[in-house]
C-alpha positions as YAML, in Angstrom:
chain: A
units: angstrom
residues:
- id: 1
  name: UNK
  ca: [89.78, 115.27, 63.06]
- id: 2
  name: UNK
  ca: [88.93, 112.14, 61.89]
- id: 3
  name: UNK
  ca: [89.46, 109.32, 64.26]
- id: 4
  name: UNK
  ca: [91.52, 106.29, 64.06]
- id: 5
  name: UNK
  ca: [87.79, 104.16, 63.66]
- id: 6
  name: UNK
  ca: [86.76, 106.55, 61.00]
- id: 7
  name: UNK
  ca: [89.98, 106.12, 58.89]
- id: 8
  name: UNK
  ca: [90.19, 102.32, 59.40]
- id: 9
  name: UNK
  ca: [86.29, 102.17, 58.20]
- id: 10
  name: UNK
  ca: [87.13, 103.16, 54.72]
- id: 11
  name: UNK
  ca: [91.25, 102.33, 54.39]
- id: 12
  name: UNK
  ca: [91.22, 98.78, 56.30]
- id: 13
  name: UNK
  ca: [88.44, 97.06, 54.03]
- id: 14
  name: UNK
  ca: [91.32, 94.85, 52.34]
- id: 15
  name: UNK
  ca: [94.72, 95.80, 50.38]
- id: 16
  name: UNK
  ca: [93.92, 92.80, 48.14]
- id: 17
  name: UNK
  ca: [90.85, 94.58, 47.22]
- id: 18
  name: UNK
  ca: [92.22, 97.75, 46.89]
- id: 19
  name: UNK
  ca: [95.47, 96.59, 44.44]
- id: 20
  name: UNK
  ca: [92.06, 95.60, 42.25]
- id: 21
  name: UNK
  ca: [91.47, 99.41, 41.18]
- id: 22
  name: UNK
  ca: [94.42, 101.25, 42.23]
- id: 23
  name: UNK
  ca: [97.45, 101.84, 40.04]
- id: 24
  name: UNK
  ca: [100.02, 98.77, 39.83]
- id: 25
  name: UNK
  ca: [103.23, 100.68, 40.67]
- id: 26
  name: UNK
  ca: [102.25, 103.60, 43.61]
- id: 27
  name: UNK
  ca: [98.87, 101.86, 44.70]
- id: 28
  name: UNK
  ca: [98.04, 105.91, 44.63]
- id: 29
  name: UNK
  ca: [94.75, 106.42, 46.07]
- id: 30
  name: UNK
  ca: [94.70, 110.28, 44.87]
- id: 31
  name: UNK
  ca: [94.31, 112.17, 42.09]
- id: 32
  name: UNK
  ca: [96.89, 111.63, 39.40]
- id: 33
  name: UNK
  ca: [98.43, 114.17, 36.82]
- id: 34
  name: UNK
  ca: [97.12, 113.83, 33.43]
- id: 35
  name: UNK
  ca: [98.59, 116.45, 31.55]
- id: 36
  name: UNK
  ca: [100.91, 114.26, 29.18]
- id: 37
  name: UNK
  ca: [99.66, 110.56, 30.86]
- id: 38
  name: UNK
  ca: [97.74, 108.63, 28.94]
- id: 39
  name: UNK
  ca: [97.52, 105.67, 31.55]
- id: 40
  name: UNK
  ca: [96.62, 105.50, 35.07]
- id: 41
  name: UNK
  ca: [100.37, 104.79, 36.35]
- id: 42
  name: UNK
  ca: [102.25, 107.23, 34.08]
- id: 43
  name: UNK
  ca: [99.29, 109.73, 35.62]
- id: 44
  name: UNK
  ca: [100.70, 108.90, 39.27]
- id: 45
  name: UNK
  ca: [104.18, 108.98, 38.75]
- id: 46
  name: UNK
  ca: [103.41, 112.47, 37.22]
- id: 47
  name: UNK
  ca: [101.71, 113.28, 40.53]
- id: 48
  name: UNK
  ca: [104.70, 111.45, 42.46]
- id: 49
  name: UNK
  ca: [107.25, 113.64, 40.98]
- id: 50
  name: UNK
  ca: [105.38, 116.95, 41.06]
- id: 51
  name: UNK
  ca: [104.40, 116.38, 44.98]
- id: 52
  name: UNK
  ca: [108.37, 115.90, 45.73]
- id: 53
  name: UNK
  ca: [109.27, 119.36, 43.13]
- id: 54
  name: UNK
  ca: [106.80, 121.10, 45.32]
- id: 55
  name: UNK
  ca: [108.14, 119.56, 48.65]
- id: 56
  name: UNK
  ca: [111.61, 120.19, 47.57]
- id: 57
  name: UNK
  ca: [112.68, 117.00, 48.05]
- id: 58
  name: UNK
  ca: [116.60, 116.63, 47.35]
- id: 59
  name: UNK
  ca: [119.18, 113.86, 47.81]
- id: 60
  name: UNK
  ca: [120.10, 112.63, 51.05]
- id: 61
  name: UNK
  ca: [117.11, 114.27, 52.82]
- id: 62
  name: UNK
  ca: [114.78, 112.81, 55.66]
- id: 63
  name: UNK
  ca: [111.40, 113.15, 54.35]
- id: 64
  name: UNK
  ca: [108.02, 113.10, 56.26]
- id: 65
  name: UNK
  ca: [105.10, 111.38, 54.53]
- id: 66
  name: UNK
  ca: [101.61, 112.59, 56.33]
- id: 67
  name: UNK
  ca: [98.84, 109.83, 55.80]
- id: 68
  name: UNK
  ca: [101.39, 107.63, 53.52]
- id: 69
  name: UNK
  ca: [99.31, 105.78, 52.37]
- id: 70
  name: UNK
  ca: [100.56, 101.99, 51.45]
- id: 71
  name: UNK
  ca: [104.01, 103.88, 51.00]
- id: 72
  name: UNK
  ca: [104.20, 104.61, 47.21]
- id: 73
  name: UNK
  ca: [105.51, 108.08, 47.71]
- id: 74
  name: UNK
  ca: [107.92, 107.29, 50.12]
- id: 75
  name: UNK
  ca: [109.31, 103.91, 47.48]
- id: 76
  name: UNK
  ca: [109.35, 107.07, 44.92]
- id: 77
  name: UNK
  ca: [111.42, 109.23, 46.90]
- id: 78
  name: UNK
  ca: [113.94, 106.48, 47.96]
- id: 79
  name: UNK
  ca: [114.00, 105.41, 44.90]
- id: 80
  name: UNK
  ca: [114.78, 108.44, 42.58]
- id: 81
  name: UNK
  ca: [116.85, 110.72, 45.40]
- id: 82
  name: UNK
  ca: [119.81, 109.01, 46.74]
- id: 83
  name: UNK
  ca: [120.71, 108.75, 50.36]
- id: 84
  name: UNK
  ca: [116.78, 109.76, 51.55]
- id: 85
  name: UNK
  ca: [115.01, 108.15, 54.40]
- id: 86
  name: UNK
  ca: [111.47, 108.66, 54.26]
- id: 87
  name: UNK
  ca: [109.03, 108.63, 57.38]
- id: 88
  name: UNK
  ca: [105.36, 107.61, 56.68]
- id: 89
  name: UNK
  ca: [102.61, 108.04, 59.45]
- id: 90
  name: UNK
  ca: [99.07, 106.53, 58.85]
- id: 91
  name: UNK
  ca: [96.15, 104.94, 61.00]
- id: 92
  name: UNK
  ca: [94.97, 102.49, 59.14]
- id: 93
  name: UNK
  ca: [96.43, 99.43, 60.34]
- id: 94
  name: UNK
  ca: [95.96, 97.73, 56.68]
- id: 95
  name: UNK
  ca: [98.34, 100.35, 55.33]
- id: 96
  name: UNK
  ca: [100.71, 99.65, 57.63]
- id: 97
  name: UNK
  ca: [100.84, 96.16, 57.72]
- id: 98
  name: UNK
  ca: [100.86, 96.60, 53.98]
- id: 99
  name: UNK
  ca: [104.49, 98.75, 54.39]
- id: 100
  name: UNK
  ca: [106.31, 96.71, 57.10]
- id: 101
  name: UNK
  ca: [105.69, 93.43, 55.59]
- id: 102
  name: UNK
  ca: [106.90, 94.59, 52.17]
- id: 103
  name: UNK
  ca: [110.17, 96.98, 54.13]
- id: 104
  name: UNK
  ca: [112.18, 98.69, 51.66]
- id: 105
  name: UNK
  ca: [115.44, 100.50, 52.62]
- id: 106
  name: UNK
  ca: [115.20, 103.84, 53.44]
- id: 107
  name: UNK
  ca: [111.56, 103.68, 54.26]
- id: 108
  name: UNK
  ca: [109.93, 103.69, 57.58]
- id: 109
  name: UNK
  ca: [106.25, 103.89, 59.45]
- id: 110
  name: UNK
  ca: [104.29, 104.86, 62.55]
- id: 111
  name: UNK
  ca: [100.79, 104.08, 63.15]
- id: 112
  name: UNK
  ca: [99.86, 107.14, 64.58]
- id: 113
  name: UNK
  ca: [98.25, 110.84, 63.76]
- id: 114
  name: UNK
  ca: [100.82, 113.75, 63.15]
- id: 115
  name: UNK
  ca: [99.54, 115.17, 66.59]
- id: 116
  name: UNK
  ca: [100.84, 112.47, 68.48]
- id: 117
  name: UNK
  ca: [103.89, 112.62, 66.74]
- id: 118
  name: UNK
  ca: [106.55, 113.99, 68.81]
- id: 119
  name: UNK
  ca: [109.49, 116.67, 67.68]
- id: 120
  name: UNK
  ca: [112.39, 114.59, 66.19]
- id: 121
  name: UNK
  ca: [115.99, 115.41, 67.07]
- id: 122
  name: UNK
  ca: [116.49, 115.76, 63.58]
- id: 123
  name: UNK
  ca: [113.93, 117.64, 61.90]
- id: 124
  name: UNK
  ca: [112.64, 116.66, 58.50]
- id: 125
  name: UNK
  ca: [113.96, 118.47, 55.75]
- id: 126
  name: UNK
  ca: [110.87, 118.12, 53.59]
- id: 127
  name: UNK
  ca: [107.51, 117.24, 53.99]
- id: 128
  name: UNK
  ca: [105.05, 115.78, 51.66]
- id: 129
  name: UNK
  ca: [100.91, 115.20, 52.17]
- id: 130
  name: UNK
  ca: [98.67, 113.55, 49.97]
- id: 131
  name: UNK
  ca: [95.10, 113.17, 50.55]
- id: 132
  name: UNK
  ca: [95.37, 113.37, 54.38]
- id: 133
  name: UNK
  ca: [94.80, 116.87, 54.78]
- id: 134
  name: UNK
  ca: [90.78, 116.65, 53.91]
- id: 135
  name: UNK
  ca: [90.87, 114.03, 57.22]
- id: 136
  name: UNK
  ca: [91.76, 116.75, 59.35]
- id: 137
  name: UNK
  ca: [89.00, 118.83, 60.83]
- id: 138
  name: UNK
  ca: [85.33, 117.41, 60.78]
- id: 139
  name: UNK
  ca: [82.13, 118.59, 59.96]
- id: 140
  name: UNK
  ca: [81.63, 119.65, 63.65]
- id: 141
  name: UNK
  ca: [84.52, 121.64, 63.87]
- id: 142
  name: UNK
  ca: [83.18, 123.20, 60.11]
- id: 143
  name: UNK
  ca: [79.76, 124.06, 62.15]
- id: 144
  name: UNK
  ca: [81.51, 125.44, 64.77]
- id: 145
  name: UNK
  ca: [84.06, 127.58, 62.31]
- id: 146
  name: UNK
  ca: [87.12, 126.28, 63.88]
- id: 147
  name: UNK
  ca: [88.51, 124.36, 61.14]
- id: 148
  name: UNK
  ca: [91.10, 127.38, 60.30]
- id: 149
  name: UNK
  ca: [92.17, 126.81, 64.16]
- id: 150
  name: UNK
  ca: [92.80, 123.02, 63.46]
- id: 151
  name: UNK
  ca: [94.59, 123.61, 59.95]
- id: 152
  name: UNK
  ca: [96.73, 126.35, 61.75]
- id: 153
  name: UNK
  ca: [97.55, 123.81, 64.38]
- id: 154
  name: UNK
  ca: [98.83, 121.30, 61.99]
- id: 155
  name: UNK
  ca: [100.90, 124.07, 60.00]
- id: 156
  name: UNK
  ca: [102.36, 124.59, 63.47]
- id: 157
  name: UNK
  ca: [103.59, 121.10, 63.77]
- id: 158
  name: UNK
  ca: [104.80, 120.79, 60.53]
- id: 159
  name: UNK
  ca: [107.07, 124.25, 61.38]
- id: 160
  name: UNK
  ca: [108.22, 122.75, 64.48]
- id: 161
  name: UNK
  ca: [109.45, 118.90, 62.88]
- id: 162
  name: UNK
  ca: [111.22, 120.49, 59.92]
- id: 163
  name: UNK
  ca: [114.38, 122.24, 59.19]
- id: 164
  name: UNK
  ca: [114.32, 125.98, 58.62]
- id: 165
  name: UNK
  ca: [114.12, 125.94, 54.56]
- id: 166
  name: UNK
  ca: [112.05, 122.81, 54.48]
- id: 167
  name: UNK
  ca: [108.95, 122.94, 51.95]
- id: 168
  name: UNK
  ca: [105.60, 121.53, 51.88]
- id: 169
  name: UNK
  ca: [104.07, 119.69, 49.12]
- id: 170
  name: UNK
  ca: [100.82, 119.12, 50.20]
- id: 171
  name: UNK
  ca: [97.83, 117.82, 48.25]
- id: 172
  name: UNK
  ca: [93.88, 117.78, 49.20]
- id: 173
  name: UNK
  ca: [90.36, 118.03, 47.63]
- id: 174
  name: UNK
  ca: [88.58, 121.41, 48.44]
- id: 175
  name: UNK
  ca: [85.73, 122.80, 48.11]
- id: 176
  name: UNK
  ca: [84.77, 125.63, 46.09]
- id: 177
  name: UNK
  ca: [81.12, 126.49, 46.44]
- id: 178
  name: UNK
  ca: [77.80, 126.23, 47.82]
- id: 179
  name: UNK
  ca: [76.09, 123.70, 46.05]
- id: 180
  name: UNK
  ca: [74.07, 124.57, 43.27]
- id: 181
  name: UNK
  ca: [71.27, 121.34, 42.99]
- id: 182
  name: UNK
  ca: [70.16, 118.73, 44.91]
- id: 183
  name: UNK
  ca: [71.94, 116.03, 43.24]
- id: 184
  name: UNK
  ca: [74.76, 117.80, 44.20]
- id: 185
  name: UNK
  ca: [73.71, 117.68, 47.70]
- id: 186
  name: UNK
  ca: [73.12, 114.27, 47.74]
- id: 187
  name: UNK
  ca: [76.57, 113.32, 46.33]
- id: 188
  name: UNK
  ca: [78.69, 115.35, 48.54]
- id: 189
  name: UNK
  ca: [76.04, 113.87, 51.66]
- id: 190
  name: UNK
  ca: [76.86, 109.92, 50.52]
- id: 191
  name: UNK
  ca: [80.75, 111.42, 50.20]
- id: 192
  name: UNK
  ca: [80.93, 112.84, 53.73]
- id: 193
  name: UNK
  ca: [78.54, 110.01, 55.53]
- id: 194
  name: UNK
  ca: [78.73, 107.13, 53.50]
- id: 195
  name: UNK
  ca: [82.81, 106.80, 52.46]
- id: 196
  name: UNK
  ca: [84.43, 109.64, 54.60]
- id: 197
  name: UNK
  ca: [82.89, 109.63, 58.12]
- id: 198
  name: UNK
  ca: [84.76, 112.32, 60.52]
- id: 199
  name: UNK
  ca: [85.56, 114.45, 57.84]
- id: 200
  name: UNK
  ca: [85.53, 117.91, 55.78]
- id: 201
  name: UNK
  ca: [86.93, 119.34, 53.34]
- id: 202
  name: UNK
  ca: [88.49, 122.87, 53.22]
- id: 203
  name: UNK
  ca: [88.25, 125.38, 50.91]
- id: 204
  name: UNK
  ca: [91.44, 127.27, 49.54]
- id: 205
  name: UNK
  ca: [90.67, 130.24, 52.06]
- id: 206
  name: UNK
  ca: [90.98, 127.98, 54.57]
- id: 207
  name: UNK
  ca: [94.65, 127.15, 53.95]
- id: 208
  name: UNK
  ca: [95.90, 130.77, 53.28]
- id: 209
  name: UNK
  ca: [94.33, 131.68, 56.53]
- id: 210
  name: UNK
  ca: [95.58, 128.84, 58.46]
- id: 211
  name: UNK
  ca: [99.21, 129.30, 56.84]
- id: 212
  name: UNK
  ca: [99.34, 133.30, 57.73]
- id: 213
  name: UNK
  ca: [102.53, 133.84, 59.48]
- id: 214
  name: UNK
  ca: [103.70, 130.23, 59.32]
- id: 215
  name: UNK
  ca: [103.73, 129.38, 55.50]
- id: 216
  name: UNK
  ca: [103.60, 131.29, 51.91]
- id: 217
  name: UNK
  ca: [102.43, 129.44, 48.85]
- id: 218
  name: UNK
  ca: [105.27, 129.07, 46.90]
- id: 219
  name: UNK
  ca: [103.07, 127.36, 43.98]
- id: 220
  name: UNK
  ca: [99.35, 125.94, 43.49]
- id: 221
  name: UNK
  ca: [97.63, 123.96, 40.83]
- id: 222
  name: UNK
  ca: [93.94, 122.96, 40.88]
- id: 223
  name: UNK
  ca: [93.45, 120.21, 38.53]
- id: 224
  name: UNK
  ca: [89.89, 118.93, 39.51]
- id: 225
  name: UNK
  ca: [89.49, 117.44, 36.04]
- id: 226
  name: UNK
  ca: [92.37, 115.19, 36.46]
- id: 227
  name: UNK
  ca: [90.24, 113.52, 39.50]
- id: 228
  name: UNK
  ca: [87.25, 112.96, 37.45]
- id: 229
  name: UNK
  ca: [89.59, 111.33, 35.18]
- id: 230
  name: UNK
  ca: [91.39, 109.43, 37.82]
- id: 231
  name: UNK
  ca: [87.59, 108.40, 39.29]
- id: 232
  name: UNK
  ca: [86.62, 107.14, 35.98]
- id: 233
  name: UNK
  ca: [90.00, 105.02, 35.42]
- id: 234
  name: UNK
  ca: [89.27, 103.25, 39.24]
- id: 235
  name: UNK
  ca: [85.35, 102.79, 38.23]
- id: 236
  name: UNK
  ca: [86.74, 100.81, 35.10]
- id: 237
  name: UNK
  ca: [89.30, 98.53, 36.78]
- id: 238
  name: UNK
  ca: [86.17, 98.30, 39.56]
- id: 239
  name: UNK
  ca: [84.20, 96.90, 36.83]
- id: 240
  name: UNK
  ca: [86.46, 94.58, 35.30]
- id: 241
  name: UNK
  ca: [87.10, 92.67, 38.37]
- id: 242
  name: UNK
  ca: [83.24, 93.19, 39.27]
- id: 243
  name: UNK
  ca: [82.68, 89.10, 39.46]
- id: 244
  name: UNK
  ca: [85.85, 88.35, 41.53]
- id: 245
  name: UNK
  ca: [84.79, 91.46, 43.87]
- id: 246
  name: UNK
  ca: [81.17, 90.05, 44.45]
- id: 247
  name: UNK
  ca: [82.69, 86.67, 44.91]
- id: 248
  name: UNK
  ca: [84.91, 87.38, 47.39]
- id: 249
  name: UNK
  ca: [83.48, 90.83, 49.01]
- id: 250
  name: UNK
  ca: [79.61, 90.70, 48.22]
- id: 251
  name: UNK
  ca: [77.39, 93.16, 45.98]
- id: 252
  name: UNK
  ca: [77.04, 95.61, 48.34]
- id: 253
  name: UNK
  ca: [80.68, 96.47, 48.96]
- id: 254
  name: UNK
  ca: [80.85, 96.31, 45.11]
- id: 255
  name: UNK
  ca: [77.95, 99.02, 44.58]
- id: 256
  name: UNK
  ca: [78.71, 101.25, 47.16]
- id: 257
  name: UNK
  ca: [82.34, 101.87, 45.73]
- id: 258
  name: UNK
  ca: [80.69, 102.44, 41.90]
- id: 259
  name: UNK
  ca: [78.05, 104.87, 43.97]
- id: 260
  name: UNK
  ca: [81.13, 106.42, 45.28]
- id: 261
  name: UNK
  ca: [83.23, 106.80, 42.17]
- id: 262
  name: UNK
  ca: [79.88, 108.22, 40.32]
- id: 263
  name: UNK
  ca: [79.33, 110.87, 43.28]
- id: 264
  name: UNK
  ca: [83.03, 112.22, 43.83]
- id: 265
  name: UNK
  ca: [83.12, 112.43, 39.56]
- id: 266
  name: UNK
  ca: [80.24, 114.30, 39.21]
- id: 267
  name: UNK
  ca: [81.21, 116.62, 41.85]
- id: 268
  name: UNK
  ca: [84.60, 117.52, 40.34]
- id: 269
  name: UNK
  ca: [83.34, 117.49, 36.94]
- id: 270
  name: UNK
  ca: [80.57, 120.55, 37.77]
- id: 271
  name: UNK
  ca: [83.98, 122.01, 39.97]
- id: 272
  name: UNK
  ca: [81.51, 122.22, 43.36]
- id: 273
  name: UNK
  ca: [84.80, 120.30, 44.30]
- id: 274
  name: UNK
  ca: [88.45, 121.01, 43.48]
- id: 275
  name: UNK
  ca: [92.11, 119.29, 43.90]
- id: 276
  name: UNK
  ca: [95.23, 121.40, 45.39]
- id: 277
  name: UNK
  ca: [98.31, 121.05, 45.22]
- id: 278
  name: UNK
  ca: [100.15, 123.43, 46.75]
- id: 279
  name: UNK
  ca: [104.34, 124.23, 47.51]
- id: 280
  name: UNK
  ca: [104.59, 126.08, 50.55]
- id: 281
  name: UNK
  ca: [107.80, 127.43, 51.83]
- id: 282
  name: UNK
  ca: [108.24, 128.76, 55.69]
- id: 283
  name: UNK
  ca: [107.34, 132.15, 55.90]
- id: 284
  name: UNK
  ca: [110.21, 134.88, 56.98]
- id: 285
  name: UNK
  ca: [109.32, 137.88, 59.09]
- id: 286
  name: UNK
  ca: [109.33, 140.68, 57.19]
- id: 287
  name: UNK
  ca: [111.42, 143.62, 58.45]
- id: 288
  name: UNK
  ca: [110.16, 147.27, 57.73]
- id: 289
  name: UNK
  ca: [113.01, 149.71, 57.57]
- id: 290
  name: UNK
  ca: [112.39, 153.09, 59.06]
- id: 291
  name: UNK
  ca: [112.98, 155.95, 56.33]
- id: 292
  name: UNK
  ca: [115.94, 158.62, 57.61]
...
């Protein structure tokens, strides 16, 4: 798993900096829905509310947000299902500054992983994950093939903090091939080294294997496009505020974050690279009934 260090080298750089690129409303740094946006925030919303459909989130819930972010899912949920508390955990200590010093009712935040999280004495009744999940087993536990062991282990957790009928909406990138050129090599290389040390990403067999038993998917959409779309939307904003970003962060920071956008589009757009999202609903066991 990707440690504290590695998430605060890429998420702590600066929330001014980040507010530069992101969405004005969520501050989403995800993939956003574009099936009937035609801006960047009416694309997140769209994501916003199709997460929560495929978490099941419902008034007067508690709701647990895995790797919240700077807490625009958890504003969303307050805001549009009465009576919810939402529960955010992160480790970047930006983010979280970010969310306490802006507190909104309802909403709440640990800095800490889901496996130091402890069992609540009331369980969640939904939980929601975007972009975290791809943080959770390295490239090292990839080499050694026990990445299904660490997704299993988090499914586990996530049975054992939530209610009995309590969903999943759960979002991550995955990968869907081999490569197929070396430019394609080098941009997932500068993805995993350069912007996203301590992690991997898992493929969609990873996930049904890791959720055998525990989960079942209820519903799944893989809408790589809408990334490359997102990634081209942050690259503009990037560039428009280009001068005030070398001013104030340098050329380097500046370059490397256009060399990122460039890589991660090109790799969704040839679909090495995918986005979930998934509903998952607890699995029941399944009763055979002997014939008289």
């Amino acid at each position: 798993m990707a440690t504290q260090q590695d998430i605060q080298a890429h998420y702590d750089v600066d929330n001014d900096f980040f507010a530069l690129f992101l969405d004005t409303d969520y501050r989403a740094y995800s993939c956003g829905v574009w099936k009937t946006a035609s801006t960047l925030e009416q694309a997140q919303k769209h994501k916003l509310e199709r997460i929560c459909r495929f978490g099941h989130v419902a008034e007067n819930q508690k709701v647990l947000d895995v790797g919240c972010g700077w807490g625009g899912l958890m504003r969303h949920i307050v805001g549009n299902f009465a009576g919810t508390q939402a529960q955010g955990l992160t480790l970047s200590t930006e983010q979280y500054q970010h969310i306490v010093s802006h507190p909104t009712p309802g909403v709440s935040v640990e800095l800490r992983s889901w496996q130091d999280f402890p069992v609540p004495e009331k369980r969640f009744d939904a939980i929601v994950s975007v972009g975290a999940f791809e943080h959770f087993a390295s490239i090292r536990d990839h080499e050694a093939a026990q990445q299904r062991q660490v997704y299993a282990g988090f499914f586990d957790w996530c049975r054992s903090v939530s209610s009995d009928n309590a969903h999943i909406g759960l979002q991550s990138i995955v990968i869907n091939r081999p490569p197929n050129s070396i430019s394609e090599v080098r941009d997932f290389r500068y993805l995993l080294t350069k912007v996203f040390p301590g992690s991997a990403l898992p493929s969609v067999s990873d996930v049904q294997a890791a959720i055998i038993d525990k989960y079942e998917i209820a519903c799944i959409k893989l809408i790589g496009l809408d990334y490359a779309r997102t990634l081209a939307e942050w690259d503009k904003c990037l560039i428009a505020h280009r001068e005030h970003i070398v001013q104030k962060y340098g050329q380097p920071l500046f370059d490397h974050y256009r060399t990122y956008f460039d890589a991660a589009r090109h790799c969704f757009e040839t679909g090495y690279v995918d986005l979930m999202q998934v509903s998952l609903r607890k699995a029941r066991p399944i009763k055979i009934l002997a014939s008289r």
